[in-house]
VOVEXDO-604659 format. One record per residue (C-alpha): residue in one letter; y, x, z. Coordinates in steps of 0.2 Angstrom, whole numbers, plus 2048, in hexadecimal, padded with zeros to 3 digits. Example, Ala and Ser with C-alpha at 12.3 -4.5 7.8 and 13.67 -1.06 7.14 Angstrom:
BEGIN
A7EA83E827S7FB844824
***
This chain:
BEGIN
XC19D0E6E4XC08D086E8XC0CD0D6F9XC1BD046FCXC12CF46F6XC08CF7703XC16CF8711XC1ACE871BXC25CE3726XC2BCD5731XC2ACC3729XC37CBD735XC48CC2728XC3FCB771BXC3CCA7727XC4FCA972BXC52CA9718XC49C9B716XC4FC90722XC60C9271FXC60C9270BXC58C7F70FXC64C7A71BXC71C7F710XC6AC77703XC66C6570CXC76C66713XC80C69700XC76C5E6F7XC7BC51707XC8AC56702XC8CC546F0XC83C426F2XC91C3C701XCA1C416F6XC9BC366E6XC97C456DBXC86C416D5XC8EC306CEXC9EC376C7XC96C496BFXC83C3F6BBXC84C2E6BAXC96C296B2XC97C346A4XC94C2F691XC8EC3F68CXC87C50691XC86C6268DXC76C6A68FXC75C7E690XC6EC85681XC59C85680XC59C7668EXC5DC68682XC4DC5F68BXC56C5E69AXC5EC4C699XC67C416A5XC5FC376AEXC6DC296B3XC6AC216C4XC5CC296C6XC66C386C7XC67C356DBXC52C336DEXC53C466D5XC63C4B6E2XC58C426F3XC48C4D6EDXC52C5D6EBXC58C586FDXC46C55703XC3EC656FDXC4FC6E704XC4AC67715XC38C6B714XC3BC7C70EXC45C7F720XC39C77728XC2BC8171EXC20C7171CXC15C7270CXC20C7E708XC1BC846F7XC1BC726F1XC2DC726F7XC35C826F1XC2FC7E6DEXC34C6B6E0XC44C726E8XC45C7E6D9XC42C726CCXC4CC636D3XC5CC6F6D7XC5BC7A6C4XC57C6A6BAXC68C616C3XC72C716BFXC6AC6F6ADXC71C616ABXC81C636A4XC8BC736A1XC9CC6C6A7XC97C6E6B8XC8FC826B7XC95C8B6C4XC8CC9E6C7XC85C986DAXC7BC8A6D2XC73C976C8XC71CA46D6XC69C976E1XC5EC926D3XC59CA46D1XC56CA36E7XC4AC956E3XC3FC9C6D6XC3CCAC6E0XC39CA56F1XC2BC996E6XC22CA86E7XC26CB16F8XC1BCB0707XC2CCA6712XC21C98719XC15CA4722XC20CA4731XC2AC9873DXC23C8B731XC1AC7C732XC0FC83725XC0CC90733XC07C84741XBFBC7A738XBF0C8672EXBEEC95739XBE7CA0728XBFBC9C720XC01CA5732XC09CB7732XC15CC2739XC16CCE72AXC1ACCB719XC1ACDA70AXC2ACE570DXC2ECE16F9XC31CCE6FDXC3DCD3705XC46CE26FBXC42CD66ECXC50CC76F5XC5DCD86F9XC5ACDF6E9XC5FCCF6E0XC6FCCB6ECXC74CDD6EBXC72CDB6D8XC7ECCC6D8XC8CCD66E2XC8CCE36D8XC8DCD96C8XC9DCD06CFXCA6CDF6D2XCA3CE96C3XCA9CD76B9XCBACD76C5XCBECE96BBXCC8CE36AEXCD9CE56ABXCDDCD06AFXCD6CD26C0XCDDCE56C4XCEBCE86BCXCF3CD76BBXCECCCD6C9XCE3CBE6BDXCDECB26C0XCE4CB36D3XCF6CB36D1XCF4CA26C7XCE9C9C6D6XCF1CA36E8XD02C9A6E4XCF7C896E5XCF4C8B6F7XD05C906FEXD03C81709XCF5C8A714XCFCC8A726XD03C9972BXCFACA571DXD01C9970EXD10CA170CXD09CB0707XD02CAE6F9XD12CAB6EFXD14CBD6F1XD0CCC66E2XD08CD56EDXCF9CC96F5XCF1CC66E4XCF1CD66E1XCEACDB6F0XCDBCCD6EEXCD7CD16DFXCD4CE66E3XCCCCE06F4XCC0CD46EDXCBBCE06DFXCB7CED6EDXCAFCE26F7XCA4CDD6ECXC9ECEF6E5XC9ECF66F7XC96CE8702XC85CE96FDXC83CFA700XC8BCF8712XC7FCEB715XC71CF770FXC76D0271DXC72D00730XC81D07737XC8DCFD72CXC84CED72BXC8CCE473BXC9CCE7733XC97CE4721XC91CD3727XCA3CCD72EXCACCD271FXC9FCC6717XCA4CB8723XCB6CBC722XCB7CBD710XCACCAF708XCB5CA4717XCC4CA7710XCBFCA46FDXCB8C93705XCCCC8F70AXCD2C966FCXCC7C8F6ECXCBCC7E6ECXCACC896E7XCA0C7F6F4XC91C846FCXC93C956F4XC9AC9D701XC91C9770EXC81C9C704XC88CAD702XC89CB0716XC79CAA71AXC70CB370DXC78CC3714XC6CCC1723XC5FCC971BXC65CDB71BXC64CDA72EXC57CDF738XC45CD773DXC4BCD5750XC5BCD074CXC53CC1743XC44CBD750XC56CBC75CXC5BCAD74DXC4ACA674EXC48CA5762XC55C98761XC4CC8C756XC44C7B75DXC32C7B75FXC2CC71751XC29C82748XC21C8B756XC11C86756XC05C95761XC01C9E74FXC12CA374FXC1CCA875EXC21CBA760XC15CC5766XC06CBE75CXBFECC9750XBFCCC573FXBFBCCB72DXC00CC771CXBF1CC5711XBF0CC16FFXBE5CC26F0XBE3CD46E7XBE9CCC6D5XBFBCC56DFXBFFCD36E8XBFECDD6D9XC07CD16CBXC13CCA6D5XC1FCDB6DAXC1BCDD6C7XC24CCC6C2XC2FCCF6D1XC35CDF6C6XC35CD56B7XC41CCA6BEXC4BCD36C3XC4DCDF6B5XC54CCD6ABXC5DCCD6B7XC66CDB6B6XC67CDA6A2XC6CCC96A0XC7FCCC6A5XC7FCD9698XC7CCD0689XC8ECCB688XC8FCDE67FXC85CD566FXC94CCC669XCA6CD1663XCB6CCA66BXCBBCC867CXCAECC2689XCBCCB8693XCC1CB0683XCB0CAA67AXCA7CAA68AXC98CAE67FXC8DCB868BXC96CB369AXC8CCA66A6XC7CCAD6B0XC86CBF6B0XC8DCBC6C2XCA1CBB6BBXCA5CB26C8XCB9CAA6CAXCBFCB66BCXCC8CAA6B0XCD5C9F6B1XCD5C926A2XCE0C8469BXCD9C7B68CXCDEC6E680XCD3C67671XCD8C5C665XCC9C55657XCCBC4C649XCBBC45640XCBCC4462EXCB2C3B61FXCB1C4060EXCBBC31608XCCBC38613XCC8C2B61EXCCCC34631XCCCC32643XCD6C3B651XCCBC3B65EXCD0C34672XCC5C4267DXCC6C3468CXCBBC28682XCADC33682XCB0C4268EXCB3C406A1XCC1C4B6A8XCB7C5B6AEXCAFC5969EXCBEC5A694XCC6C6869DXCB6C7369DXCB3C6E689XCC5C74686XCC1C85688XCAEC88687XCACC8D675XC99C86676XC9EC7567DXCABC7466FXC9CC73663XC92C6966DXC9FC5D66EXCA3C5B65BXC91C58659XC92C49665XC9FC4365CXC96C4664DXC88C3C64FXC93C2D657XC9DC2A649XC8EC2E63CXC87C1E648XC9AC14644XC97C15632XC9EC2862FXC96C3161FXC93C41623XCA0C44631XCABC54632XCB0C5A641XCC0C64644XCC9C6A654XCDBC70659XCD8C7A668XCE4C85671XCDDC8D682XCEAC9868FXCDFCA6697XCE4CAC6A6XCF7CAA6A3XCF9CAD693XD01CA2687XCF4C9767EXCEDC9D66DXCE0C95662XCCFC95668XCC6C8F65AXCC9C8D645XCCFC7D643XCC9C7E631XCB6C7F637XCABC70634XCA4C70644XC98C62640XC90C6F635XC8FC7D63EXC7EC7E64BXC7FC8465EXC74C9665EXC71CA866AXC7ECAF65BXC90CB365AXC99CA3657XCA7CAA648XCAFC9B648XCB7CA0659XCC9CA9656XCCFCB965EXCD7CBC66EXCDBCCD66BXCD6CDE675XCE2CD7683XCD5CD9691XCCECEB696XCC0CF06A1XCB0CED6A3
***
């Protein structure tokens, strides 16, 4: 071991990284301002649902767009490698606090390129084809520790493996869910659309993208595979960007793939770049070494291995509480499920006083639509929600409030069952890491893993 921490290797695979995980993200966060989201998912709404343990993290109104043009900024100068570890962390910060925010727009990318963020706070990436580079020569190298970079393929190989193992269920095997519900929706792709009224294509999706996502790391480990590994990760996360509005995900996935090529087949990448990051310090053929401190370079593999040891636990917590994972969804975010569930949801509430006096809630007054749909079958949001209402009609004269709901939630084509007791005060009960036993049963429907 104390060997291997001593190996280095080329720092060119990590400048690619770099560059193109700042790109990607200057160009999504672009994106997300130019279609109106930031006003329609962080300004417009009424209310919010923070994660559990964030609570702190609070809306921030209009200012919401000064936090999305900082998280641009520091995505810009982290391609550019410009002061760069003042931009990683604010890019870190800025993006994870926006996805904090509120639960209703969670997706598993967000958390992954949060997870990017925080290590590349702490990887040597600006010590290359940076501008970091160019004006302080002692910041300039061609080498970086071989870890840094098993540490970024460790953690992507880690996230492949995890979505394949969570596609080995019977919904996703045996009866082609949620992709049968899905494929029929684009039958009016040219040329291809017809297909996928054919059940034989879901079918064959769902056990090809299970593979896919067991095997391709390991191709991608291997030097004689890799070319062809890498195409069938163009081909297939193209196709999932025609196929599913999942955003800059896929595009992520293929660029973060780069990094199990070779050191020359990134100096080729590099040659190609302008020359405001080729200052003398860095051209090829310059020698130069990655130095560091004696205390870093032996704590930081050690947090490296920390990290990802949480890593690799976190998506089995789910195996602490009874019931059906794709039903309660307790244990399910930051466990790299990724497109596994298909859900339709209603919720009605009622708010009760002790007098008899009621109230049958309308959603729309307090919920957008995203907000409502996502609530309608989330479990946690469900509580959250009563507790919001709760408090507002303790605030319109209310004596202590009770808070019921009729919910019924169709998973995955099923017909729609009861997803919580609708004789539970939910203003009583309190959000918490425990088993919520207030959430009825689906059943043993779903097998696997």
């Amino acid at each position: 071991m104390i060997a291997y921490l001593q190996r280095s290797t080329s720092a060119a695979p990590l400048a690619v990284f770099r560059i193109a995980l700042g790109l990607l993200l200057f160009a999504g966060t672009l994106r997300f301002w130019a279609k109106g989201w930031i006003h329609e998912l962080y300004v417009q709404p009424k209310h919010f649902f923070p994660f559990y343990g964030f609570e702190f993290v609070k809306p921030l109104g209009e200012y919401t767009y000064i936090l999305f043009g900082i998280c641009a900024c520091c995505a810009l100068m982290v391609a550019l490698g410009w002061h760069y570890r003042m931009a990683i962390t604010g890019l870190f910060l800025s993006f994870t606090y926006i996805e904090l925010i509120d639960k209703s727009t969670y997706l598993n990318h967000y958390y992954f390129i949060s997870m990017i963020c925080l290590m590349m706070v702490f990887l040597p990436a600006h010590t290359y084809y940076s501008l970091d580079a160019r004006r302080v020569a002692r910041l300039s190298s061609q080498t970086v520790p071989l870890w840094c970079l098993d540490a970024l393929k460790f953690f992507i190989c880690l996230v492949y493996v995890y979505a394949g193992l969570a596609k080995i269920n019977s919904d996703w095997l045996i009866h082609a869910q949620p992709l049968r519900i899905w494929l029929p929706a684009k039958n009016d792709l040219p040329l291809i659309g017809p297909l996928f009224n054919e059940v034989w294509i879901a079918y064959a999706f769902s056990w090809a993208g299970c593979l896919y996502d067991l095997a391709i790391p390991f191709f991608l480990l291997r030097t004689r595979t890799r070319p062809y590994a890498y195409i069938a990760v163009v081909v297939f996360h193209l196709l999932t960007a025609v196929l599913f509005p999942i955003g800059m995900f896929p595009y992520i996935m293929i660029a973060t793939a780069l990094i199990f090529f070779s050191a020359g087949f990134h100096e080729r990448i590099l040659s190609y770049l302008p020359g405001l990051v080729k200052g003398d310090s860095t051209l090829p053929g310059v020698q130069g070494v990655y130095h560091t401190s004696t205390v870093s370079s032996r704590a930081l593999p050690s947090l490296f291995a920390l990290f990802l040891l949480v890593q690799m636990v976190m998506p089995l917590r789910y195996n602490l509480y009874p019931g059906e994972l794709f039903w309660t969804e307790q244990g399910y975010r930051f466990s790299w499920r990724v497109m596994l569930i298909e859900k339709a949801g209603y919720a009605q509430f009622v708010v009760r006083e002790e007098n008899g006096r009621q109230v049958i809630v309308d959603n729309r007054e307090f919920l957008t639509p995203l907000q409502e749909k996502m609530m309608a079958t989330q479990p946690d949001m469900i509580l959250q929600y009563a507790h919001i209402l709760r408090d507002h009609f303790a605030s319109q004269g209310f004596k202590s409030p009770e808070v019921y709901v009729d919910s019924y939630v169709a998973l995955n084509g099923r017909l729609g069952k009861p997803l919580v007791s609708s004789s539970t005060d939910l203003a009583r009960e309190k959000d918490s890491l425990a088993h919520k036993d207030w959430i009825l049963s689906l059943g043993n429907e779903i097998q696997g893993i």
